[in-house]
LUMMIRO-422249 format. One line per field, with one value per residue (C-alpha): x, y, z; residue number from 0. Coordinates in pm, 1 decimal, always signed. Example, Ala and Ser with C-alpha at 12.3 -4.5 7.8 and 13.67 -1.06 7.14 Angstrom:
% LUMMIRO-422249
px	[+1230.0, +1367.0]
py	[-450.0, -106.0]
pz	[+780.0, +714.0]
pos	[0, 1]
//
This chain:
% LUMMIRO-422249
px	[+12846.4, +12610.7, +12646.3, +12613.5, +12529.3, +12862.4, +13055.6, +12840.7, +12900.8, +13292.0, +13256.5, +13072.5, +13323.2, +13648.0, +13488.3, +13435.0, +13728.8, +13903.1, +13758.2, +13755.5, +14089.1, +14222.7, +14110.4, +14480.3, +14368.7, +14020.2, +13866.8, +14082.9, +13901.6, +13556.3, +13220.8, +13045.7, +13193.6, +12991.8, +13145.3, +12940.1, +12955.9, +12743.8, +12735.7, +12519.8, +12366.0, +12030.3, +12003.5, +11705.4, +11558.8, +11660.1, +12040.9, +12036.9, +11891.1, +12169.6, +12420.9, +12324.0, +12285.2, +12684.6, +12803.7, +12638.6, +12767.1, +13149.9, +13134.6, +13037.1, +13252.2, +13535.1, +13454.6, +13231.4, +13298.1, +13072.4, +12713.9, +12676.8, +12395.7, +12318.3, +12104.1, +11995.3, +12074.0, +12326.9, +12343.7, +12382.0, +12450.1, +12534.0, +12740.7, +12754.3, +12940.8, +12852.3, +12965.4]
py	[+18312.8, +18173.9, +17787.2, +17638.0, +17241.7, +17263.8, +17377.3, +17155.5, +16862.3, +16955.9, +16960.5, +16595.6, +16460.8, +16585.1, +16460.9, +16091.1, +16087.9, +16101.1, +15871.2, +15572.2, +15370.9, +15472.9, +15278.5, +15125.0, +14854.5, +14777.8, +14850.6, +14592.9, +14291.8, +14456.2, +14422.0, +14629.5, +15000.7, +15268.0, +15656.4, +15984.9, +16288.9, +16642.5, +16998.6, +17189.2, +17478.6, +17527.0, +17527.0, +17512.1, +17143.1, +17239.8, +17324.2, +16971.8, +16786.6, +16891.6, +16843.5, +16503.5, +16426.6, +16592.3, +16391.1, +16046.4, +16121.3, +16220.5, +15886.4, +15682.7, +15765.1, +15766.9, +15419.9, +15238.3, +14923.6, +14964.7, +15044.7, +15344.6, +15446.6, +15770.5, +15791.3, +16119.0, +16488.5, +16728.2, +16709.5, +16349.4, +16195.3, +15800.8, +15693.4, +15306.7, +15123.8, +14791.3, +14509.7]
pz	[+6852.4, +6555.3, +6525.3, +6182.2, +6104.9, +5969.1, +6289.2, +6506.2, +6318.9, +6342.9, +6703.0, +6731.6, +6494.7, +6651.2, +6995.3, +6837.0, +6651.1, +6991.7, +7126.0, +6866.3, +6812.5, +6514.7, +6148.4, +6102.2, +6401.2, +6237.4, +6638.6, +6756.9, +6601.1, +6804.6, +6617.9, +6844.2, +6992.2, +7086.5, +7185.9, +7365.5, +7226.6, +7357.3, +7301.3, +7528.9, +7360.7, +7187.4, +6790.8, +6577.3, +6456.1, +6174.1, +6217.3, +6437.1, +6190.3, +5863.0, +6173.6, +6216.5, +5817.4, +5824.5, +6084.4, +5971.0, +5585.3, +5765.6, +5966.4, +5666.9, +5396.2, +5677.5, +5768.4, +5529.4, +5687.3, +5983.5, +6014.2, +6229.0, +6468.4, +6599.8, +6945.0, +7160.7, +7106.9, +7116.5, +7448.3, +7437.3, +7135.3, +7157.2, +6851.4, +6797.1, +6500.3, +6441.8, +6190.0]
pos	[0, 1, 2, 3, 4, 5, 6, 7, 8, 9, 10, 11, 12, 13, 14, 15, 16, 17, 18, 19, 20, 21, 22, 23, 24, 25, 26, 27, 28, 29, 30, 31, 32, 33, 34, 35, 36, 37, 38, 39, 40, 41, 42, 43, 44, 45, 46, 47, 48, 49, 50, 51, 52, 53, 54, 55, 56, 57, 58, 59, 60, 61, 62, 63, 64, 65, 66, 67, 68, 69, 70, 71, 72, 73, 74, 75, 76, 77, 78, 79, 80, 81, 82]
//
């Protein structure tokens, strides 16, 4: 199976979006919140890099509010919102 930034960033997102509380309760008055997320296969620097730049651009017009960092790789990406 071909991966695409697309589908990889699809994959990180549904794997944070599971794991963050949802928007209504603003993180529960938290400043600070930070979620894992991995996929374990190989992909060019190239189809990690647009993933990344999908992800980020998902995450920020989802939740402007918050400044979001993203840390690692695939294999271990560290997702941290901040205020």
């Amino acid at each position: 199976m071909e991966f695409t930034a697309s589908s990889l960033a699809a994959e990180l997102k549904r794997q944070i979006d599971g794991k963050l509380p949802p928007k209504a309760t603003g993180f529960g008055g938290m400043n600070h919140f930070s979620a894992k997320a991995s996929i374990a296969i190989p992909v060019s620097s190239e189809i990690y890099f647009d993933a990344i730049g999908v992800l980020l651009q998902q995450l920020a017009d989802e939740r402007p509010e918050w400044e979001i960092e993203l840390e690692g790789d695939l294999s271990d990406l560290t997702i941290t919102f901040s205020k």
